[in-house]
C-alpha positions in Angstrom: 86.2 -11.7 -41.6 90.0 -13.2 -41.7 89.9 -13.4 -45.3 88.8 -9.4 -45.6 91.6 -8.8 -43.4 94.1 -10.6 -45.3 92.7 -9.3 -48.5 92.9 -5.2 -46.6 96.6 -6.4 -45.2 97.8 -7.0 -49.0 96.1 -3.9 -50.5 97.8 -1.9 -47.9 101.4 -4.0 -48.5 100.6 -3.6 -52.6 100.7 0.5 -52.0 103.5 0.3 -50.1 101.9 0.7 -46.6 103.8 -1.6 -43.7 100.9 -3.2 -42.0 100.4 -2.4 -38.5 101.2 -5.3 -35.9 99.7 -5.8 -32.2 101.2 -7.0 -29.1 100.4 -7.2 -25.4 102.5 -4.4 -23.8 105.7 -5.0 -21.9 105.1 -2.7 -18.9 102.3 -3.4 -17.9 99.3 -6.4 -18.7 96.7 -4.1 -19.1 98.4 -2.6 -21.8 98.4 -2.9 -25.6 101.4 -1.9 -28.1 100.3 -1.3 -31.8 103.3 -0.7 -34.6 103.1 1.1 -37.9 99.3 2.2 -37.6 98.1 4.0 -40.2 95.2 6.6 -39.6 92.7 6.4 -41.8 93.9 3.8 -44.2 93.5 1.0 -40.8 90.3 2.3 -40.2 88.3 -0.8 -41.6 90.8 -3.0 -39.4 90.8 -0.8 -36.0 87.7 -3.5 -34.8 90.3 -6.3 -34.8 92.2 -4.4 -31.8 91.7 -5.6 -28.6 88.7 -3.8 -26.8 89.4 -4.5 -23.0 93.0 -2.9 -22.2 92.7 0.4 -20.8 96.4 1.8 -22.1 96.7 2.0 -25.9 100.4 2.5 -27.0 101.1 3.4 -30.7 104.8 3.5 -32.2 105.6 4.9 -35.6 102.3 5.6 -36.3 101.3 7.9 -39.6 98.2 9.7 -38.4 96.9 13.5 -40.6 93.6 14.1 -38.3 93.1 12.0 -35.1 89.5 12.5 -34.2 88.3 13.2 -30.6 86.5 9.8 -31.1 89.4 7.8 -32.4 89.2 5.6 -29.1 85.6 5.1 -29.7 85.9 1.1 -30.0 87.9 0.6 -27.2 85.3 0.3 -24.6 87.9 0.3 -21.4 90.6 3.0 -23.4 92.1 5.8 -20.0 94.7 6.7 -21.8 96.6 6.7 -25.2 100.1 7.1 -26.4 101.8 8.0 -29.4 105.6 7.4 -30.2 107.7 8.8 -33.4 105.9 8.8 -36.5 103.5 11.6 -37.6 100.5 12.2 -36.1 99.9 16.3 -37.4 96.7 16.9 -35.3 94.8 15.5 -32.7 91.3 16.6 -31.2 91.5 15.7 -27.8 89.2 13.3 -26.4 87.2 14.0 -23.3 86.9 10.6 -22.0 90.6 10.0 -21.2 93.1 10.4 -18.2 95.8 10.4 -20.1 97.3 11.8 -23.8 101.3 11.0 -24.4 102.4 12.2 -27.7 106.4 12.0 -27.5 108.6 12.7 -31.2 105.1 12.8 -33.3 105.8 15.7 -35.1 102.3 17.3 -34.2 101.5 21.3 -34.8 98.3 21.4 -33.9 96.1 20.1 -30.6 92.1 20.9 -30.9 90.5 21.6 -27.8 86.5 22.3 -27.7 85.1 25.2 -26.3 81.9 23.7 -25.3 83.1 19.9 -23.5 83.7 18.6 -20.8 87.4 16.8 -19.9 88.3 14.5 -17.7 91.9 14.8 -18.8 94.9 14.7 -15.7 97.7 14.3 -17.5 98.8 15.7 -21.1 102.3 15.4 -22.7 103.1 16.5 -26.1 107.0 16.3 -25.7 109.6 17.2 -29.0 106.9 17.2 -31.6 106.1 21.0 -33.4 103.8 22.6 -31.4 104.4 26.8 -32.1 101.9 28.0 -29.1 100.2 26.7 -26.1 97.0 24.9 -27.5 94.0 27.1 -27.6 91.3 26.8 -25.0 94.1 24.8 -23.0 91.8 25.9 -19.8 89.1 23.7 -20.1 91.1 21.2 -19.1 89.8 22.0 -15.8 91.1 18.1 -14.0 94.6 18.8 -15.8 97.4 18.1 -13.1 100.4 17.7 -15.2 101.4 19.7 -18.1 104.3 18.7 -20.0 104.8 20.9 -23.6 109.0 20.4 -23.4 111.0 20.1 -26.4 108.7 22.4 -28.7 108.5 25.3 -30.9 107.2 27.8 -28.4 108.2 31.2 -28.9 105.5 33.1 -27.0 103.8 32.2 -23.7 100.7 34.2 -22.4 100.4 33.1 -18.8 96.4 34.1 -18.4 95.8 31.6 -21.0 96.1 28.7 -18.1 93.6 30.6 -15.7 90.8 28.0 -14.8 93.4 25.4 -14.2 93.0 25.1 -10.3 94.5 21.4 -10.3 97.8 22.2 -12.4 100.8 20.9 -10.7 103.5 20.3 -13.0 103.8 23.0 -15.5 107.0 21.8 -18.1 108.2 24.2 -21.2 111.4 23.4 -21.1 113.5 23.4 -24.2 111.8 25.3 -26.3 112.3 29.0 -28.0 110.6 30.7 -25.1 111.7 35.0 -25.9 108.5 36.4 -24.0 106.1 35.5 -21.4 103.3 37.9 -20.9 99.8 38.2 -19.6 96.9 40.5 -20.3 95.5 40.3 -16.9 95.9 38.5 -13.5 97.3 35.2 -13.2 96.1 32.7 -11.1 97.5 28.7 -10.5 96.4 28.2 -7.0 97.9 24.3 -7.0 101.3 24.9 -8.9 104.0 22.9 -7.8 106.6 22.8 -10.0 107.3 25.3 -13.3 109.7 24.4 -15.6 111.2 26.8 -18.5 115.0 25.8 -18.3 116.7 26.1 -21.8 114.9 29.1 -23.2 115.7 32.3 -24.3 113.9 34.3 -21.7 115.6 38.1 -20.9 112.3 39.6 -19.4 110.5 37.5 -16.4 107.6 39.5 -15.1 106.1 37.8 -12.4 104.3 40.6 -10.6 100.5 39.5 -11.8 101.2 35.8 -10.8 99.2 34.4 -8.2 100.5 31.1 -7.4 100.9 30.6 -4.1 102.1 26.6 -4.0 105.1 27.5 -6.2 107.9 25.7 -4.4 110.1 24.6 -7.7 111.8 27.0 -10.3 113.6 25.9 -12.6 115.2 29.0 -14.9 118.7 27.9 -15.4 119.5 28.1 -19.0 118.4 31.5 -20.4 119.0 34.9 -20.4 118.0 36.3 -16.9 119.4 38.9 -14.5 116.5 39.1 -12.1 113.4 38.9 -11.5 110.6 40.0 -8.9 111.8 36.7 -6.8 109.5 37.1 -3.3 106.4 37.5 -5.7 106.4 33.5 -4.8 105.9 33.4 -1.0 106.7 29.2 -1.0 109.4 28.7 -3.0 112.2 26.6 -2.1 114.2 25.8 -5.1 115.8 28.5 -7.7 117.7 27.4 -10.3 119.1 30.0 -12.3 122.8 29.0 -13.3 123.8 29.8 -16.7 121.7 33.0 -16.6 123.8 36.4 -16.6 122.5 37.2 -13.2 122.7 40.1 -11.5 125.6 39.6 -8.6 123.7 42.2 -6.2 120.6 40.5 -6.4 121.9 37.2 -5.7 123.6 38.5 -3.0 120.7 39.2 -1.2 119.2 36.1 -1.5 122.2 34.3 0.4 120.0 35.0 3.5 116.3 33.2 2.3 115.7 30.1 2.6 115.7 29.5 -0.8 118.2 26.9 -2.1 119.8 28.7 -5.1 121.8 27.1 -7.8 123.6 29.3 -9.6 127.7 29.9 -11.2 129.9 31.4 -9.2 130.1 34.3 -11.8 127.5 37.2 -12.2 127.1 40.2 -13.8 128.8 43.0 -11.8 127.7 45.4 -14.3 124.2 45.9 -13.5 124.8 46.1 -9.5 122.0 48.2 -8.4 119.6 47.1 -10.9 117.4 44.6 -9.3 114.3 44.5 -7.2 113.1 41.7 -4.8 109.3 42.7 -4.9 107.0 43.6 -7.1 106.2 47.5 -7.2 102.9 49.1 -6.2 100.6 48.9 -9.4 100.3 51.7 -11.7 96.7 53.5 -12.3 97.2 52.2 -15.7 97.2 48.7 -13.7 94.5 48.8 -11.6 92.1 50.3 -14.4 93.0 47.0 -16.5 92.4 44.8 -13.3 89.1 46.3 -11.9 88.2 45.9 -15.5 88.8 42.9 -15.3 86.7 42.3 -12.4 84.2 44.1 -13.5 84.1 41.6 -16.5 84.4 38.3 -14.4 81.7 40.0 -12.3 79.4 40.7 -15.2 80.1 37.0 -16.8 79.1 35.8 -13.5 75.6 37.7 -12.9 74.7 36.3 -16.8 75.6 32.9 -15.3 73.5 33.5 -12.1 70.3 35.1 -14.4 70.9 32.5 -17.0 70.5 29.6 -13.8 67.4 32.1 -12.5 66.0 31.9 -15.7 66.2 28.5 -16.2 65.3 27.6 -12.3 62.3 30.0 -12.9 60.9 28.1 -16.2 61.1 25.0 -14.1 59.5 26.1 -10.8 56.9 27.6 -13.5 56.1 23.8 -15.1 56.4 22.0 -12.3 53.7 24.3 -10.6 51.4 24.3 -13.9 51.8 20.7 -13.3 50.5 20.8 -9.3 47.7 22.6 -10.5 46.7 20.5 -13.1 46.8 17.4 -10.4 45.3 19.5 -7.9 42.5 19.9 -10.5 42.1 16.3 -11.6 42.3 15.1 -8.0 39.4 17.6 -7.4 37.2 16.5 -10.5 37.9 12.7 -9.2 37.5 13.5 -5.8 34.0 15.2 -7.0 33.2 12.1 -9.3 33.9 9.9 -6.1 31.0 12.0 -3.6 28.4 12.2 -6.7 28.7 8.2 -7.2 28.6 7.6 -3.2 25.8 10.1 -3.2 24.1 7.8 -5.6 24.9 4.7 -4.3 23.4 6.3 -0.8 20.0 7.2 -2.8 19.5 3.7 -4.3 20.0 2.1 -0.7 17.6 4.7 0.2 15.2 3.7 -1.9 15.6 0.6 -1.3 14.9 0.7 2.1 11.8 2.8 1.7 10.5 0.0 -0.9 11.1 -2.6 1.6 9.5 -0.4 4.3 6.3 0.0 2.1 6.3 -3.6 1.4 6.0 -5.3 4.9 2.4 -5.0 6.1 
């Protein structure tokens, strides 16, 4: 096996591929670093990785496609991370804790519709990502999200409904213009929401249900208000180097919210502002009881869908009762016709005997 490895390690040095390198990691023992890892031209060579750390750390690795069962021989893997290099795409793999993908250049993270994740805690930080991944909700353990130094251009809040555990929400530094949503919004455990250094102008909060917001940070774009008491537990605001609206800040200066923002405002604009969100328009409510309604039916397929399949079941496991109920019947029948028998042969012996004794 050394010899194949030495042969593979010259091949790859011959086509002018660094071979990779290992090493126990320095922050922690249960920990492994691997340099210069080549995906899938170290394929043959992943085996001679140790199996039993739990944290897999790869620098300046060259990666096209990382499958979702890339971790596969690393029978203790929680969590992997990827520094510089290239790694283009990655299909997230629902064993792990943890994904950490920090100056990789990736553009594309594959979520699929039909798994189950155990994944807490995803960072894809200053690589190329254009959009929020798609299917990004079935991350449904996720409690820290962390897409900062990106591409992003468009945001569509809805997209993270289904994420009840989501605490840390970071989109900072990207090239954030719009954030919208086609329906209601709803991040019942958010904590913290980052989207400093953006280019945001329009901030529409009023179909956001996220009642655990205590951190804002917005400081850093292009924002004059925004429907601020929309979030009933926030205690933090930062907004400087926004062209605020000086009236509306004004008014906040008796909340309890600690606001950091410039001394200088836009006096421009000084009635145009609004604190809450305005009554919903019939246009509104149509496109939320809609909405329901959908939910609602989705939820009645699920129900007659579990029916159905609690129904089949009840079905077999009565055919199967009657079909012991039968055989313990047809035994139970078998046992009185051979005690029945065994009771006429002692009968007749008796009545032998009887006959027999003068």
């Amino acid at each position: 096996m050394e010899g194949i490895l030495a042969i593979l390690i010259v091949m790859i040095s011959l086509n002018g591929i660094k071979p990779f390198t290992v090493s126990d990691g320095s922050n922690w023992h249960n920990s492994i670093e691997i340099y210069d890892f080549n995906w899938p031209a170290d394929a043959a060579s992943i085996g001679n990785i140790s199996k039993h750390k739990t944290s897999f750390n790869f620098f300046n690795a060259i990666v096209d496609i990382l499958p979702y069962n890339f971790t596969e021989p690393f029978e203790k893997c929680e969590g992997i991370e990827f520094e510089g290099g290239l790694v283009k795409s990655i299909h997230i793999n629902p064993k792990l804790d943890d994904i950490y993908l920090y100056n990789t250049s990736t553009e594309n993270v594959i979520i699929k519709p039909d798994m189950f994740y155990k994944l807490g805690d995803f960072r894809c930080v200053k690589t190329k990502l254009t959009h929020i991944p798609e299917n990004i909700n079935r991350l449904k353990h996720l409690k820290n999200l962390n897409l900062d130094g990106n591409l992003i251009e468009i945001v569509q809040m809805d997209q993270l409904n289904g994420l009840d555990n989501l605490k840390e929400l970071f989109l900072s530094s990207n090239k954030i213009k719009h954030i919208y949503s086609d329906g209601p919004v709803s991040l019942p455990s958010l904590n913290s929401m980052y989207l400093n250094n953006n280019q945001l102008q329009h901030f529409d909060v009023c179909s956001w249900d996220m009642p655990s917001l205590s951190y804002l940070f917005l400081n850093g774009n292009n924002l004059t208000h925004f429907a601020i008491h929309q979030f009933l537990a926030l205690e933090v605001l930062r907004i400087y180097e926004n062209p605020v609206n000086c009236a509306w800040t004004d008014s906040l200066k008796n909340t309890s919210i600690r606001l950091y923002f410039h001394a200088s405002c836009d006096k421009k604009s000084v009635d145009d502002f609004v604190l809450d969100c305005p009554p919903p328009t019939n246009h509104q409510l149509k496109q939320q009881i809609s909405s329901v309604n959908t939910k609602l039916r989705q939820i009645e397929e699920k129900m007659l869908n579990n029916y159905q399949q609690v129904s089949d079941r009840m079905q077999k496991i009565e055919d199967l009762l009657q079909n012991l109920t039968a055989r313990i019947i047809e035994q139970q029948n078998v046992s009185n016709d051979i005690i029945e028998a065994m009771y006429r042969i002692e009968m007749e012996r008796a009545s032998n005997h009887t006959k027999k004794i003068p």
